[in-house]
C-alpha positions in Angstrom: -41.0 262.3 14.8 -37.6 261.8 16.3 -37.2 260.9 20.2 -36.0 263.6 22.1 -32.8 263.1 24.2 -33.2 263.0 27.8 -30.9 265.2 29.5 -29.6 263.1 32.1 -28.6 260.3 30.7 -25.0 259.5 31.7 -24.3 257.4 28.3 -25.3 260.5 26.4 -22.4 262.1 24.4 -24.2 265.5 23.9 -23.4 266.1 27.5 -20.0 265.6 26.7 -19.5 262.1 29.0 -15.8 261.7 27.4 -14.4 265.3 28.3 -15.2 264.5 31.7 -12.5 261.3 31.8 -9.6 263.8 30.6 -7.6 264.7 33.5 -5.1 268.3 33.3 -2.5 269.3 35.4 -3.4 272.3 37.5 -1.5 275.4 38.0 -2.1 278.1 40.1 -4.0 281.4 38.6 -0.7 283.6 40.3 1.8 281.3 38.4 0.0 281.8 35.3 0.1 285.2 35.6 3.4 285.9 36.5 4.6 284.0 33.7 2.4 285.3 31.0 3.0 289.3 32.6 6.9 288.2 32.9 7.3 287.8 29.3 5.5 290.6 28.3 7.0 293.1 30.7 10.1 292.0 29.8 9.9 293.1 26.2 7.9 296.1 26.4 11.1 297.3 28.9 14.0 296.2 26.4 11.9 297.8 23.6 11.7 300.8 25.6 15.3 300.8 26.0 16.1 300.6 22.4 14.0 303.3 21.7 15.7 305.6 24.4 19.2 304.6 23.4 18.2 305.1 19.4 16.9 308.6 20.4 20.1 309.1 22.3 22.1 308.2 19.3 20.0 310.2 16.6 19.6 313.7 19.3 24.2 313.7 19.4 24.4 313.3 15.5 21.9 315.4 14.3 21.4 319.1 13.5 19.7 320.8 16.9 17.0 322.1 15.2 16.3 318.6 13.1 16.5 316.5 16.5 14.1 318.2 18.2 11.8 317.4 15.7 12.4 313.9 15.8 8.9 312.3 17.5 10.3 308.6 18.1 12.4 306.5 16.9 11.0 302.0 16.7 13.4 299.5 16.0 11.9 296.0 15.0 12.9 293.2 13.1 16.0 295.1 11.3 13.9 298.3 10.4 14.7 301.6 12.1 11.5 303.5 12.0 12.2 307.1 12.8 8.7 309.4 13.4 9.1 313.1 12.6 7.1 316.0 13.4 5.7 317.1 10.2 6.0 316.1 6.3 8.8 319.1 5.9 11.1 317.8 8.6 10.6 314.1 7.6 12.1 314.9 4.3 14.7 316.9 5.9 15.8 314.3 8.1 15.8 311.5 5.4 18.7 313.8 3.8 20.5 314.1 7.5 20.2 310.4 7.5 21.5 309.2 4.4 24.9 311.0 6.0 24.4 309.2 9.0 23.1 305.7 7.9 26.8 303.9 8.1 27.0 305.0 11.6 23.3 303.4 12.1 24.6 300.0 10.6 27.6 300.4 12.8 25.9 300.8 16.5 24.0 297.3 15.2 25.0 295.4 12.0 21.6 293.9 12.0 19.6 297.0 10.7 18.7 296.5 7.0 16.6 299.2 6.5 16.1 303.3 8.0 12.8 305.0 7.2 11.2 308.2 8.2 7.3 308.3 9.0 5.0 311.3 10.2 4.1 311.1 13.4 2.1 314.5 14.2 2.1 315.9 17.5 -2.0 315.8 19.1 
């Protein structure tokens, strides 16, 4: 039968005796925060941006009726993702946007692609 280990035995590595010999630097919990919360604030407000300036952009160009249909608009990683209402207006607003992709590529040269999703109103 094997011995059992005692539990207070300073030599004994199940107690983890080297992790207690590795020094950290220590920051405070607010400047962790405030860095982490920076970052993150910071690109949910230029993402929000974009999608008000894209909405901006599509609502001028586009048929009354067809931009009031328009749910949002997302902008990631050179993909325009524009939501519609319904299945019926998304395929109406794919042919209002084939018209309308050069001046898309033209406000930023860096979107590759323009697609139209559902986005149902709850």
């Amino acid at each position: 039968m094997p011995k059992k280990v005692k539990r207070n035995n300073p030599a004994s590595t199940r107690m983890g005796a080297s992790s207690a010999r590795i020094s950290r630097s220590t920051e405070s919990v607010k400047s962790l925060l405030s860095r982490a919360s920076h970052s993150a604030l910071t690109r949910v407000a230029e993402q929000r941006q974009s999608q008000k300036d894209w909405s901006e952009i599509l609502r001028s160009k586009l048929p009354a009726d067809l931009a009031g249909r328009v749910r949002g608009v997302v902008e990631r990683d050179g993909n325009l993702v524009i939501f519609a209402e319904s299945a019926a207006w998304s395929a109406r607003l794919r042919f209002a946007l084939a018209e309308l992709e050069p001046l898309i590529r033209a406000e930023n040269a860096a979107i590759r692609s323009v697609a139209v999703k559902v986005l149902p109103r709850t």
